[in-house]
N, C-alpha and C positions, 0 to 999 in steps of 0.2 A: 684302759689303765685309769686307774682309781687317783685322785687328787694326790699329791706331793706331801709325804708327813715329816714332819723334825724331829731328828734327834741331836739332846743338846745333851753331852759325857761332860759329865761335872764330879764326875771323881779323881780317883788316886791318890795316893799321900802328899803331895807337894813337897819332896824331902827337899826340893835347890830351894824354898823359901822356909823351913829350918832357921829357927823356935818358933818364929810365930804358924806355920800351918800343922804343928802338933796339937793344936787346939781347936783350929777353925778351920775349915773347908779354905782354899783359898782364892774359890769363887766368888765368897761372899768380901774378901776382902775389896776397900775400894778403891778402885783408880777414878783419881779426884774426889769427885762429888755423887758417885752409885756402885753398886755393888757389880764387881768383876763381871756377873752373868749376865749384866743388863745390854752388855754391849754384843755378846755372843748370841742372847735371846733375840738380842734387834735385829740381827743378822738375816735368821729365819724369818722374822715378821717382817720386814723388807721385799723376802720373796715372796711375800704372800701365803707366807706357811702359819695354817692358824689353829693346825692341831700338832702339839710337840708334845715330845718323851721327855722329862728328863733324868739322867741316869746317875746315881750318885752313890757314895758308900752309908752303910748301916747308919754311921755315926751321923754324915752329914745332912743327908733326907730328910731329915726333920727344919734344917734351916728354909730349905728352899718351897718346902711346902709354908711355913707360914710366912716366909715373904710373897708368894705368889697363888697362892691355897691352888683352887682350881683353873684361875684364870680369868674368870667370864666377866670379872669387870674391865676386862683389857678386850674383850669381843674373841677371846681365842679360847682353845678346851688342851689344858695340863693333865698329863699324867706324869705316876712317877714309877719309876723301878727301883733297886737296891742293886748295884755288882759288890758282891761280896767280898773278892780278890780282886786287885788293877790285872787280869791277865790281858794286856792289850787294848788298842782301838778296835781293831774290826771285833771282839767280843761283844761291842756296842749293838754289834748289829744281828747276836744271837740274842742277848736282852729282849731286844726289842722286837722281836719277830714275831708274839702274835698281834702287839700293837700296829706293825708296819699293814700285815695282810696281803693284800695282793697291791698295795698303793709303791710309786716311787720312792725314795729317799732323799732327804738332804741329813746329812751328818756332821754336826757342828762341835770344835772343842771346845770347854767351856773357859779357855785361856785365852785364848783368841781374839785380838784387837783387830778388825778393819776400818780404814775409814779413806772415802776418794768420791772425787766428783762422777755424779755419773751411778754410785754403786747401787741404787737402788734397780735402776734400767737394767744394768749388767745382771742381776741377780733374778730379776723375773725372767729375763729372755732365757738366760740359761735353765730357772727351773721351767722353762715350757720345753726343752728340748727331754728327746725321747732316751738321747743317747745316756751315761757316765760322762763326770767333766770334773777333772781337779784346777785347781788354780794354783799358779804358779807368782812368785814374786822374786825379782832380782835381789838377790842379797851379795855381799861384801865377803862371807865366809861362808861359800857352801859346804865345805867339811863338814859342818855341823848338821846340817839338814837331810831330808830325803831329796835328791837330786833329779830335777825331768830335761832329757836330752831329748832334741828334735832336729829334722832332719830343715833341709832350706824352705821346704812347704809348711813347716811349721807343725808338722806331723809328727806327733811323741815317738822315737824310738825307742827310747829305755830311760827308767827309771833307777835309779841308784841309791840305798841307805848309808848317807855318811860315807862318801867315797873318799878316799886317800890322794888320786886323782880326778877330780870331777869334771866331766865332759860339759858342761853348763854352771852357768850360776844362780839358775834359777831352780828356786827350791819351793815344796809341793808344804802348800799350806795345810792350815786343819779346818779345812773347808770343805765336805768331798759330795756331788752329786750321783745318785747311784741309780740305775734302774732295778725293778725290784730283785732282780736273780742275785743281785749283792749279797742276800740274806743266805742262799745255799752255798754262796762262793764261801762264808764264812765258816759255815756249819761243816766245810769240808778241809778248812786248814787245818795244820800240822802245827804245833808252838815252837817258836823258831828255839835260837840257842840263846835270848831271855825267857825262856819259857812263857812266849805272850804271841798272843794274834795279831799278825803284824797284818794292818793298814796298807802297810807298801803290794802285801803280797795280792790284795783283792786289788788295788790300781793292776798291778802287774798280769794279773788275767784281763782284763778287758783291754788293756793294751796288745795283749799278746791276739786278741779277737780284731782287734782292730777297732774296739767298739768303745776307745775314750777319747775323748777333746780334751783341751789344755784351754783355760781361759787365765790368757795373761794379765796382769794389775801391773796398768805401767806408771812412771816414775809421777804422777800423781794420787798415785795411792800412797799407804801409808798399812804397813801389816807389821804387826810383833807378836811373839809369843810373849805374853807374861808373865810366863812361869817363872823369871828370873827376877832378882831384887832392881838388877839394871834396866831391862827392861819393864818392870813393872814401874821406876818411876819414868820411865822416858815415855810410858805411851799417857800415866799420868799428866805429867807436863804438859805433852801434845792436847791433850784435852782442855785442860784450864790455857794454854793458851787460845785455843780458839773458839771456845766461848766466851772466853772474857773478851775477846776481840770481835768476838764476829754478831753475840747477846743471842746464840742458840746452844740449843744443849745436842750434845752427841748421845744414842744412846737412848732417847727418851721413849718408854716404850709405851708411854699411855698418848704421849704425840702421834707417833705412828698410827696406833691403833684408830685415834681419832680423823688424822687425814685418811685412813683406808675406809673412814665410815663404815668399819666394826664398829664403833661405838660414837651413840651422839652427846648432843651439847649434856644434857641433864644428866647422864653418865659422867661426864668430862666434869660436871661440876660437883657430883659426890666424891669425886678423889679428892677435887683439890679441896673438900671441907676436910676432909681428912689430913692432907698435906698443909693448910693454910698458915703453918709458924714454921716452915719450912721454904730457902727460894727454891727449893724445885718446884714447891707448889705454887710461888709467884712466878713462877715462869711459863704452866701450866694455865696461869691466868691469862697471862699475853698471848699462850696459843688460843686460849677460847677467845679473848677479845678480838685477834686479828681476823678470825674468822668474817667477823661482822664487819670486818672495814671495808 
């Protein structure tokens, strides 16, 4: 099996953030101090994923290409697609199918906040594994979500969209590891009754095989969807509080790239000429200066 590729779905309308994403993508919007996809991009580049899709509508495609053009000053290789209609997540993954090839999957939303100690660990081990793996997070109101129930072994037995009664309260992030037959499992649904490719129902075959894991994010993490005004400032918040507290950045994806040694110091230092009336670019200094301490 071929290396692990990203795909990062940075489309849809955003109607829950309605006036303002009738204009703008609401990936590029920012929480805090970067744009919405820096933190869903980080995500993949955490796992060591250094070749991503990303997938976005007509209108928005042009943003994310001249925030990130090809990539290669970040040590990683971008492409992009167009989904013309939002018909669903797992759609993402007929998009992307002759980019995928015969390689694994990670399939990331581009709304999608993580952050926990540890996550970078958690993220490699899982992307070396062979099987399908969703992650799960405890939430307060699983109504609203897609729902993974398990047995005492900790073994997924079913999966639930927005149950009435929810058997768990752990609800199935926009996180999803896939091995590559995800692409025909897609190519073979039916649109449900939103007329859209439901996500749940490709978890729901490999469960039904026996062939998904569930990697839990326990009460040290931190996961939001930001699709919402609420959440968009609470995961805001969480941010500038702990960088202002802690004097790193969440998110930062030319840090990353530079501890993975994709990319070295005289690289590291053409960004920050570029950044340099910016503190993310004084902050980009301290990662190259700590370097040499």
């Amino acid at each position: 099996m071929q290396n692990r590729k990203g795909i990062l779905l940075a489309g849809g309308s955003g109607t829950r953030l309605h006036p303002v994403t009738k204009i703008i993508s609401k990936q590029i919007l920012p929480l805090y101090d970067k744009p919405m996809i820096y933190y869903s991009m980080s995500v993949l580049m955490l796992a060591g994923i250094k070749d991503i899709l990303i997938i976005s509508t007509p209108r928005d495609i042009v943003f994310f290409k001249n925030l990130f053009q090809n990539g290669r000053y970040m040590g990683i290789n971008l492409s992009y697609e167009i989904q013309e209609q939002p018909k669903g997540i797992a759609q993402a993954l007929i998009i992307a199918s002759n980019f995928i090839g015969k390689s694994s999957i990670a399939l990331m939303l581009g709304d999608n906040f993580f952050y926990g100690n540890n996550l970078e660990e958690i993220l490699i081990k899982t992307s070396k594994k062979k099987t399908s793996t969703i992650f799960a997070y405890e939430v307060n109101d699983p109504t609203r979500y897609g729902i993974v129930s398990t047995n005492k072994k900790g073994i997924p037995t079913k999966i639930s969209e927005k149950p009435k009664k929810p058997e768990s309260n752990f609800a199935v992030t926009g996180l999803y590891f896939y091995e590559n037959q995800a692409v025909d499992i897609a190519q073979s649904l039916k649109p449900s009754s939103r007329n859209e490719l439901e996500i749940t129902d490709v978890n729901k075959y490999f469960l039904n095989k026996k062939k998904l894991n569930v990697q839990y994010l326990s009460r040290g993490f931190a996961w939001l969807d930001t699709g919402t005004f609420e959440s968009f400032f609470e995961a805001s918040q969480l941010i500038r509080t702990i960088e202002n507290r802690q004097g790193i950045k969440i998110g930062c994806l030319e840090e990353i790239a530079f501890n993975k040694g994709w990319i070295k110091s005289n690289d590291l230092k053409k960004i920050i000429k570029d950044l340099n009336k910016s503190k993310y670019g004084e902050y980009l200094k301290k990662v190259l200066n700590n370097r040499w301490k």
